[in-house]
C-alpha positions as CSV (number, residue, x, y, z in Angstrom):
1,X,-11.2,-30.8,30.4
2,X,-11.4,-29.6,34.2
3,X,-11.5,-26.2,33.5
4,X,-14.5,-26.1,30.6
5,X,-17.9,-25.8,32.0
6,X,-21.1,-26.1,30.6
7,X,-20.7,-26.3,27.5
8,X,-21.6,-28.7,24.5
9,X,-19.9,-30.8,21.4
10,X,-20.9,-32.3,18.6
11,X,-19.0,-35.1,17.4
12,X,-19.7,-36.4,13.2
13,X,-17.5,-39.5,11.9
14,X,-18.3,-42.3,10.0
15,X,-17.0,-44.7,12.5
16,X,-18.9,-45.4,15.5
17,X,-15.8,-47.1,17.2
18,X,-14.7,-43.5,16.9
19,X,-17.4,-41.7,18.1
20,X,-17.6,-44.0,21.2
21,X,-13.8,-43.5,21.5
22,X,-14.2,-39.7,21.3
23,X,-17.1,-40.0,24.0
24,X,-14.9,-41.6,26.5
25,X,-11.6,-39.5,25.3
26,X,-13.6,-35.9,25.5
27,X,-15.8,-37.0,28.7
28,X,-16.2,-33.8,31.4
29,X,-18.4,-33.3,34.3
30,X,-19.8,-30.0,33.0
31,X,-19.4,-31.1,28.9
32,X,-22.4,-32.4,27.1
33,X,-21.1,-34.7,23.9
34,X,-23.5,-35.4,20.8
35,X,-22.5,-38.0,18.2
36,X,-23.6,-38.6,14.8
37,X,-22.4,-39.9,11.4
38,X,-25.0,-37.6,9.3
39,X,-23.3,-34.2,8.5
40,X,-27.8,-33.4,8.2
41,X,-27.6,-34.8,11.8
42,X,-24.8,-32.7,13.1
43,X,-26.1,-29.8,11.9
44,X,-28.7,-30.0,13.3
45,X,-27.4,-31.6,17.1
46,X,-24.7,-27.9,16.3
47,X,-27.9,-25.5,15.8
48,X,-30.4,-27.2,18.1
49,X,-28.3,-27.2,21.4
50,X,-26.2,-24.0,20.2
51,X,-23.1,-26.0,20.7
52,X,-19.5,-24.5,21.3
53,X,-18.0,-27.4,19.2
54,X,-18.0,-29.0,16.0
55,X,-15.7,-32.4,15.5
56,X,-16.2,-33.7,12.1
57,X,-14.2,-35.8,9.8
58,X,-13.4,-34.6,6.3
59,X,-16.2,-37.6,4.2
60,X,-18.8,-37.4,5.7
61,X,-22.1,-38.1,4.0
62,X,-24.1,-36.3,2.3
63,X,-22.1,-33.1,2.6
64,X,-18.4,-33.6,3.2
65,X,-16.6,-32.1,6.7
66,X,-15.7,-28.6,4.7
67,X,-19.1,-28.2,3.5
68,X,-20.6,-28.5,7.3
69,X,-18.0,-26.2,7.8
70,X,-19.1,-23.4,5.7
71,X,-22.8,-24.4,6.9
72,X,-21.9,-23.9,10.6
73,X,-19.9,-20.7,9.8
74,X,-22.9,-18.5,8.1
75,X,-25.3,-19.4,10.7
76,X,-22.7,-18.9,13.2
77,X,-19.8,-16.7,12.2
78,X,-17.4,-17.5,14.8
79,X,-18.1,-21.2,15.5
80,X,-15.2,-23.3,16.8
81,X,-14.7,-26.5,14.2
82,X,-12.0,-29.0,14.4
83,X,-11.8,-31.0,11.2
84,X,-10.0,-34.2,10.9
85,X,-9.7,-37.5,8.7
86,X,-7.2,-39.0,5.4
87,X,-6.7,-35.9,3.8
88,X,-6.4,-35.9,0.0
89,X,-6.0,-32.9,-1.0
90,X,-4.1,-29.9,-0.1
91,X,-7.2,-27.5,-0.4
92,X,-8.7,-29.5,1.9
93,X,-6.9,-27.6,5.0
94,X,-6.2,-24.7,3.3
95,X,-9.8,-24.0,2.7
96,X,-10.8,-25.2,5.7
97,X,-8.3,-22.5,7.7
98,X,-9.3,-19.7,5.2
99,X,-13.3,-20.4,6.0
100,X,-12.5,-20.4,10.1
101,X,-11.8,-23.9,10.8
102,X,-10.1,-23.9,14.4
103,X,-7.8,-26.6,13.5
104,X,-7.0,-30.1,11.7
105,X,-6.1,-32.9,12.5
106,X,-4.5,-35.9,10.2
107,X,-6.2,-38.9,11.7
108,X,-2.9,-40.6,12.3
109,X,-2.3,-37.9,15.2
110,X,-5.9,-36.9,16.4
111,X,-5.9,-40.1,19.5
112,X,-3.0,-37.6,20.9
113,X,-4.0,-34.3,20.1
114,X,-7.8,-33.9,20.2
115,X,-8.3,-33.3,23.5
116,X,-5.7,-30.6,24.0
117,X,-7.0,-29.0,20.5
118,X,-10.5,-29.5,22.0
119,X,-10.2,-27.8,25.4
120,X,-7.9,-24.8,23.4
121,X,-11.4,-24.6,21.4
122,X,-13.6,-24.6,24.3
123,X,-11.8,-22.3,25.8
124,X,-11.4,-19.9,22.7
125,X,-15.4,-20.4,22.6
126,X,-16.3,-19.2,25.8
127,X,-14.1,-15.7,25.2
128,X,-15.6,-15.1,21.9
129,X,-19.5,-15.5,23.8
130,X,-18.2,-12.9,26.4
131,X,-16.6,-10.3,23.9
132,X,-19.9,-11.0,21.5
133,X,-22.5,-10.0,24.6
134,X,-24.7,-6.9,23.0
135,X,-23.4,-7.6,19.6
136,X,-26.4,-8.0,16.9
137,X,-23.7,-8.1,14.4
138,X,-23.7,-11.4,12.6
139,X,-20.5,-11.1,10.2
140,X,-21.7,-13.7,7.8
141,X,-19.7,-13.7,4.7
142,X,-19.8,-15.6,1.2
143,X,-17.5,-18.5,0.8
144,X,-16.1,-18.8,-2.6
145,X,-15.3,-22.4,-4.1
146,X,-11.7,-23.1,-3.9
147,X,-9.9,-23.4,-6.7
148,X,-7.9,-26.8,-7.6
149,X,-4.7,-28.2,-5.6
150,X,-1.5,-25.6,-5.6
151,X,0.6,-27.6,-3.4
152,X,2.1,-31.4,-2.8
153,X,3.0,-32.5,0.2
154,X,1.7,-34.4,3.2
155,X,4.0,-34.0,6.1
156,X,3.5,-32.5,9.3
157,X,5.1,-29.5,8.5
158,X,3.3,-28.8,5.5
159,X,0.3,-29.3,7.2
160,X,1.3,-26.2,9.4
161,X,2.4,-23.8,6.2
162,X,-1.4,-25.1,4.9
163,X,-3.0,-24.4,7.9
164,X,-1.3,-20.7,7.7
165,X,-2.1,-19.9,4.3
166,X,-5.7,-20.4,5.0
167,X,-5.4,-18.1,7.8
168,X,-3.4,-15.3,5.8
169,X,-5.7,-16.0,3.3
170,X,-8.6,-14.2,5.0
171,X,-7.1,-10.9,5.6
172,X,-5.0,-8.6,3.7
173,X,-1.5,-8.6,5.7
174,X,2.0,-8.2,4.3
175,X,3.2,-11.8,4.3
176,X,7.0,-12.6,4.8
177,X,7.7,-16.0,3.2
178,X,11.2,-17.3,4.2
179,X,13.1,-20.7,3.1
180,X,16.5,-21.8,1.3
181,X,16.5,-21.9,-2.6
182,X,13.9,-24.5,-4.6
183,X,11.8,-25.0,-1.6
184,X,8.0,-23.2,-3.5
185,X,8.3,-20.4,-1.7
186,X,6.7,-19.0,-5.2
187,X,3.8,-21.9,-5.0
188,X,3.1,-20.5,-1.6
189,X,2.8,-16.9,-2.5
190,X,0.3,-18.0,-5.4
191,X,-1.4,-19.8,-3.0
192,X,-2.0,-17.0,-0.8
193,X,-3.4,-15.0,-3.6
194,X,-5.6,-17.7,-5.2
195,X,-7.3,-18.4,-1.8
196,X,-7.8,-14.6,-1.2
197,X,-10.8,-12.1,-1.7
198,X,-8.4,-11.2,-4.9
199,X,-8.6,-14.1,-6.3
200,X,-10.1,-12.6,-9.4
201,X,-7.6,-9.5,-9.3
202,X,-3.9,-9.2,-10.7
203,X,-1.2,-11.2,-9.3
204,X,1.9,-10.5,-10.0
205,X,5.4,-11.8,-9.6
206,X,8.8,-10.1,-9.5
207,X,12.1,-11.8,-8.9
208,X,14.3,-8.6,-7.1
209,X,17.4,-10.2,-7.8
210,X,17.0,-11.0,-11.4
211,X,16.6,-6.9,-12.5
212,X,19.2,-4.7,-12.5
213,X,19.0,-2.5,-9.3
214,X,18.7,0.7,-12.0
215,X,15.7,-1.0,-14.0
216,X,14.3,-2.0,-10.6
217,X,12.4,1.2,-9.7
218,X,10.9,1.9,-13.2
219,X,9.8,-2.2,-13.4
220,X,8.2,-1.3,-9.9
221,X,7.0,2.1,-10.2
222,X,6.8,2.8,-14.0
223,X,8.6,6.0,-15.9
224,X,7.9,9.0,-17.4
225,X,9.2,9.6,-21.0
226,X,12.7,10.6,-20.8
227,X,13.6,10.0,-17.3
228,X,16.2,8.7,-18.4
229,X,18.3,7.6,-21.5
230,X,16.2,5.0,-23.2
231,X,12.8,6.3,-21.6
232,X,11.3,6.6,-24.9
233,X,8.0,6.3,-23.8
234,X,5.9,6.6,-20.3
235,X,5.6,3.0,-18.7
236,X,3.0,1.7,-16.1
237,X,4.7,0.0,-13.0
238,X,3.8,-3.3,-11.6
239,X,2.2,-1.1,-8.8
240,X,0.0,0.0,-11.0
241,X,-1.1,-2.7,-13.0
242,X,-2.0,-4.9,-9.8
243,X,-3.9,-2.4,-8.2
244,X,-6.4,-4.7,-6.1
245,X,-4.4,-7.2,-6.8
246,X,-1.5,-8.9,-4.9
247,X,2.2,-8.2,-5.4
248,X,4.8,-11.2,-5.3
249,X,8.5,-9.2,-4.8
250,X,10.8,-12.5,-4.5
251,X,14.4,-12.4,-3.4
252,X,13.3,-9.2,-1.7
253,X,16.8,-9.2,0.7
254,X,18.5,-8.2,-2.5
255,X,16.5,-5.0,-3.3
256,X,18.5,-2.0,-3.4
257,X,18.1,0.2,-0.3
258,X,17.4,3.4,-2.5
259,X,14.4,0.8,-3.8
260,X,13.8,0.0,-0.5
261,X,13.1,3.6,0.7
262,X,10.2,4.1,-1.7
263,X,8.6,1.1,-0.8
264,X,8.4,1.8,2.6
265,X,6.7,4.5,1.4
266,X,3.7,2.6,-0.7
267,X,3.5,0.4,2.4
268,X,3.0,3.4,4.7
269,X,0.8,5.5,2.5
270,X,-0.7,3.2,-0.7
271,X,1.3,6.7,-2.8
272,X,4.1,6.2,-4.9
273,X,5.5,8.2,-8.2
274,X,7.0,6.9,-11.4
275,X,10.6,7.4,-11.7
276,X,10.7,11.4,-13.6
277,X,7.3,12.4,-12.3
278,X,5.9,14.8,-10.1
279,X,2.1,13.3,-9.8
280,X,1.7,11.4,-7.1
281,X,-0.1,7.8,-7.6
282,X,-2.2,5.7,-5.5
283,X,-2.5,2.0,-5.6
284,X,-4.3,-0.5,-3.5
285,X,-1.9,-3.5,-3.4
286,X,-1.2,-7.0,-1.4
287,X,2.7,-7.3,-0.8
288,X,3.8,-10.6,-0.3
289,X,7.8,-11.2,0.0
290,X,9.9,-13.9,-0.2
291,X,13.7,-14.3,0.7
292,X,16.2,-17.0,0.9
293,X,18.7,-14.6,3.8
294,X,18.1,-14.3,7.3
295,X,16.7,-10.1,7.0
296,X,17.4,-10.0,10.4
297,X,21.2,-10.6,10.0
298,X,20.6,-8.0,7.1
299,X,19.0,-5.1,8.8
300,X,22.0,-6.0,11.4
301,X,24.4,-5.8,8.4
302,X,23.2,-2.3,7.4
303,X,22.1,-4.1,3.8
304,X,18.1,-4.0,4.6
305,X,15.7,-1.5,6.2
306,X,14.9,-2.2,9.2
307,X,11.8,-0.4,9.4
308,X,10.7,-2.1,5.8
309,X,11.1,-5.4,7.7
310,X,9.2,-4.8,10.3
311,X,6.2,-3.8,7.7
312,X,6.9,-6.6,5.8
313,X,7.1,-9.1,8.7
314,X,3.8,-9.3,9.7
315,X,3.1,-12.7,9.0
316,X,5.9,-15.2,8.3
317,X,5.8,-18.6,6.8
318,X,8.7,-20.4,6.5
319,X,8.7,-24.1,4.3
320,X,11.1,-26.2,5.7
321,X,13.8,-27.6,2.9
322,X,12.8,-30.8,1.3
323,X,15.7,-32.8,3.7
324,X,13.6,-32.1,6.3
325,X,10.3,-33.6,4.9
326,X,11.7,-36.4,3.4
327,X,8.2,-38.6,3.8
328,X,6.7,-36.2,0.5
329,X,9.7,-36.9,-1.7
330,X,7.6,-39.8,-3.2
331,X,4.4,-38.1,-3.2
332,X,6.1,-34.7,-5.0
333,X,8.3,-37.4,-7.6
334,X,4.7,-39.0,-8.8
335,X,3.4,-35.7,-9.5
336,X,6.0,-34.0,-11.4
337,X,6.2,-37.8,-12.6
338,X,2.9,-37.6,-14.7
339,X,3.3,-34.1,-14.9
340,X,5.8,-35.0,-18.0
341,X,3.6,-37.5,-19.5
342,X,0.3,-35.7,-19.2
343,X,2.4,-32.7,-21.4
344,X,3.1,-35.4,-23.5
345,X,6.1,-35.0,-23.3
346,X,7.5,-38.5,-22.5
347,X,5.5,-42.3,-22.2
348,X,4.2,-42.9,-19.2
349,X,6.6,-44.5,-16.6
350,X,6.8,-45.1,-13.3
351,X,9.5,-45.7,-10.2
352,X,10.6,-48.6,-9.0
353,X,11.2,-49.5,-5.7
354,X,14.6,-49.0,-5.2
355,X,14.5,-45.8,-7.1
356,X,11.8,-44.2,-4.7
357,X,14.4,-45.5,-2.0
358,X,17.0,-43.9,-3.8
359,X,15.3,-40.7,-3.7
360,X,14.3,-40.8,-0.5
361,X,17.9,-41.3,1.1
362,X,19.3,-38.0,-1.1
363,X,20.2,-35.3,0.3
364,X,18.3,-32.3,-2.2
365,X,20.4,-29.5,-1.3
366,X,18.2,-28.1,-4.8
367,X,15.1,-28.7,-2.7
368,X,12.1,-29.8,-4.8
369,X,13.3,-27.6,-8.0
370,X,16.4,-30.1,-8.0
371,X,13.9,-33.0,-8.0
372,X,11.6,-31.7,-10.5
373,X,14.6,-31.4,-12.7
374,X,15.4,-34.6,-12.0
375,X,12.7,-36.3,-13.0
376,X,12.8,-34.5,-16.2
377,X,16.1,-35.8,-16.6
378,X,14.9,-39.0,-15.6
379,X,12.7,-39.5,-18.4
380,X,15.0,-38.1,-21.3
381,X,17.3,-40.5,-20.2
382,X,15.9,-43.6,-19.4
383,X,15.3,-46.1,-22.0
384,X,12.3,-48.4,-20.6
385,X,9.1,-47.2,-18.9
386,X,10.6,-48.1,-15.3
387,X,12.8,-45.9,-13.7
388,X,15.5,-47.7,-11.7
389,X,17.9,-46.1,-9.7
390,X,20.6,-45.9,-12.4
391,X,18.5,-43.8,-14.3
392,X,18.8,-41.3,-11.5
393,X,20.6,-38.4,-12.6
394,X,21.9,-37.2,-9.0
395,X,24.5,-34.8,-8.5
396,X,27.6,-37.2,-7.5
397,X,29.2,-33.9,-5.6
398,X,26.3,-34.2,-3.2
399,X,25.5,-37.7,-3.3
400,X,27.2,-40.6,-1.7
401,X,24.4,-43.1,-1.6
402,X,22.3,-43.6,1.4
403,X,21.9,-40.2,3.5
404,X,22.1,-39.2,7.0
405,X,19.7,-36.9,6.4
406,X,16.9,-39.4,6.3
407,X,17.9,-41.0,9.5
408,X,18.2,-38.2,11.7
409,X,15.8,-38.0,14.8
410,X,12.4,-36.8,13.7
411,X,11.9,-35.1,16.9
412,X,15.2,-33.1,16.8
413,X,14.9,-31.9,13.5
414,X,11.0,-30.7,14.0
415,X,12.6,-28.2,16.7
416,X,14.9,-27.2,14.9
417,X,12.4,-26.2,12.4
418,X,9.8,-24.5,15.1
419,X,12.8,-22.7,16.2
420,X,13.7,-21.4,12.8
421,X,10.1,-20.4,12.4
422,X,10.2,-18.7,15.7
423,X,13.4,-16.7,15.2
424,X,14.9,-18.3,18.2
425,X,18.6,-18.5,18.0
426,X,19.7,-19.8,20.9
427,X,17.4,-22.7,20.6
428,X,18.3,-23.2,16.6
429,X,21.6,-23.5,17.9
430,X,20.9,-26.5,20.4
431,X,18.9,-28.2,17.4
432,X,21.8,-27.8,15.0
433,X,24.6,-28.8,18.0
434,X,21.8,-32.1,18.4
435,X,22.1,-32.9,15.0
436,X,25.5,-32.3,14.5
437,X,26.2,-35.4,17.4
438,X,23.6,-37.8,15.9
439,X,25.1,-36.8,11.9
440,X,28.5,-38.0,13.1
441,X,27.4,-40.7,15.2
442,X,25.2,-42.0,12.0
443,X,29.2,-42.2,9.6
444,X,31.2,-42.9,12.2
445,X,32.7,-39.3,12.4
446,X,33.5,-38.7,8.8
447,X,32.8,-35.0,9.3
448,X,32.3,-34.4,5.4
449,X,29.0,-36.6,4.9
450,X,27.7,-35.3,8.1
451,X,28.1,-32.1,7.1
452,X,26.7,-32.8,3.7
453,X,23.6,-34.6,5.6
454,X,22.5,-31.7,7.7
455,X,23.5,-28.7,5.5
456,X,26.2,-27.0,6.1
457,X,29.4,-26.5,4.7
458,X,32.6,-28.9,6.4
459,X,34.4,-24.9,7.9
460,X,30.8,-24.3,9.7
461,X,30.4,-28.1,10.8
462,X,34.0,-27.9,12.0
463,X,33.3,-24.9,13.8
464,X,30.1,-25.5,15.5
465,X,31.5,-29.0,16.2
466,X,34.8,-27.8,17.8
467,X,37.0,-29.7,15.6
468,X,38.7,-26.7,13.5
469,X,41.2,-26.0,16.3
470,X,43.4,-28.5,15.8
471,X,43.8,-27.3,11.9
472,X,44.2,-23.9,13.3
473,X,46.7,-25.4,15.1
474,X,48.7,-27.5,12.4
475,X,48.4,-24.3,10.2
476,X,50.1,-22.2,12.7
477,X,52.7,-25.1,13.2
């Protein structure tokens, strides 16, 4: 950490080969390094040395890692924390982003990361102390308790959506939530609203595609009676019912423009009208979107507003389809697993091996709606309390045992998801060409399963792989 100087950490773990190991690992001329395994200790070693950085692992005693957190952040709003350790629980990361937690780390990953997270830290540390110079203003603010786990999944890249909605969390922002069919996008949105300053408020959840685009503006807006045939009475909009609250619009690339349009308008101004009225309405709302479509290959098409997606775009989370995360597939089948016998609706059962292998090599083109519906399945149709891979119920259209998808390189298919995240096309498209080659390298160039195993349809594999020409070809023949 050459270019840190004088400045201070404190490092809190429960291991002392750790804390000897982070000594060594973190070690700068101009960096003093405090160790402890006391959370007491560390806050103390933070507040008695005015330190620029926390390290502290999740269980600690006699206050846990999140608990220091919030310590450390009302005495000192804008301290830099890094928490890492076995993390059980999904709130765990959310909350800690939402309270101000610089980053996490999994343990499995912090002997490679730490020091570059640490010196990003330091770094961030000595700006804030500049920009806070003649500031009396101490910004504490009251931490709620978090409410119980919304989300399943351990992988790295649902670390990074966790670590975001604990950002978003803190502020008010339109959020644009973006990923294929079945992948939570929903669960996310919740999320968002449950770890928010409206916790306590309405939320509220519309699916754009499901209502017809003429009973779209009065479900949105509300009606006065007789604006139109069947307006019997005046109705309150969603707009109005959630003011304060936070306003889930799912499938939003399939609004109507004309929908659109007055939208754009409630972003811009908080003012809307019901649908056969003059008085104009005000309502204080949280939009949070969700889509399935590419919305810039919309606006492009002339189908979306451009400047709607750019008020909606503010912050964009995308969750990566479950193919791409295959190491939660167990962890998601448990849950939804004694989900159905906690409702009582089955005995309790349990996966074999070879079933958990099973599911593990599919493809889930349903993402993790598919596999909650297959478990369900599962368990109506099984007939002992051990679920074995016959008792499956797969789609055989999309399954042809062990799949490619679960083989492919880790590495390649992690860019391909920063890219997707990062609206980069050009580099999507090296990802996808990079998978393409290892797919068909994996079967032995049977072009349908590795199509199947990286998700796309055989024309587009053919025609990002170069091989449709010779059909064009024989056709024209």
């Amino acid at each position: 950490m050459a270019d840190i100087q004088n400045q201070s950490v404190v490092v809190a773990d429960n291991d002392p080969d750790f804390l000897a190991w982070a000594v060594k690992y973190l070690n700068a001329e101009s960096v003093e390094i405090y160790t402890t395994s006391s959370s007491e200790e560390a806050l103390k070693l933070f507040t008695k040395h005015d330190a620029d950085l926390l390290v502290a692992e999740f269980h600690l005693q006699p206050v846990s890692g999140v608990d220091l957190l919030k310590k450390v952040r009302l005495s000192k709003p804008n301290a830099m924390v890094i928490l890492n350790g076995l993390v059980n629980s999904t709130n765990s990361v959310i909350e800690a982003m939402r309270i101000g937690a610089f980053d996490v780390l999994p343990r499995e990953s912090i002997h490679f990361e730490l020091r570059q997270v640490a010196e990003r830290a330091l770094q961030s540390a000595e700006q804030m102390r500049m920009a806070e110079e003649g500031s009396g203003d101490s910004g504490a603010i009251a931490i709620p308790q978090a409410p119980e786990d919304l989300i399943i999944g351990r992988s790295a890249a649902m670390q990074d959506v966790y670590k975001l909605i604990g950002r978003v969390a803190r502020a008010d922002a339109p959020v644009l939530i973006t990923g294929e069919s079945g992948v939570g996008k929903e669960v996310v949105s919740n999320a968002i609203h449950k770890f928010s300053r409206r916790a306590k408020s309405e939320y509220v959840a519309i699916n754009c595609a499901a209502i017809p685009s003429n009973l779209l503006e009065s479900e949105l807006f509300g009606h006065e009676k007789g604006a139109f045939t069947g307006a019997v009475s005046q109705r309150v909009g969603r707009f109005e019912q959630c003011d304060g609250g936070t306003l889930f619009l799912d499938e939003i690339g399939d609004m109507p423009l004309e929908v659109q349009s007055k939208l754009l308008r409630v972003l811009q101004s908080g003012e809307f009208s019901r649908v056969g009225g003059n008085q104009n309405l005000h309502s204080e709302v949280r939009i949070l979107a969700a889509t399935n479509k590419r919305l810039e290959e919309e606006v492009e098409n002339g189908k979306f507003r451009e400047d709607l997606f750019y008020r909606l775009n503010v912050v964009r989370i995308h969750i990566p389809p479950l193919r791409r995360r295959i190491e939660d597939v167990r962890l998601l089948a448990e849950f939804f697993l004694q989900n159905q016998s906690e409702k009582g609706k089955h005995r309790s059962m349990q996966f074999s091996k070879e079933a958990i292998e099973a599911l593990e090599d599919y493809h889930w083109p349903g993402n993790v709606r598919e596999l909650e519906n297959l478990v369900e399945r599962a368990c109506v149709l099984a007939s002992g309390n051990v679920l074995l891979p016959g008792d499956l119920p797969f789609d055989q259209q999309t399954s042809n045992g062990k799949k490619v998808e679960a083989k492919l390189n880790s590495a390649a298919r992690r860019f391909l998801m920063a890219a997707e995240e990062n609206d980069d096309k050009s580099a999507v498209e090296l990802a996808i060409e990079a998978l393409i080659r290892v797919a068909l390298a994996e079967v032995d160039g049977d072009e349908a399963t590795a199509a199947e195993s990286i998700g796309l349809s055989l024309t587009e594999f053919r025609k990002r792989s170069g091989s449709e020409a010779p059909a064009k070809e024989k056709a024209a023949k």
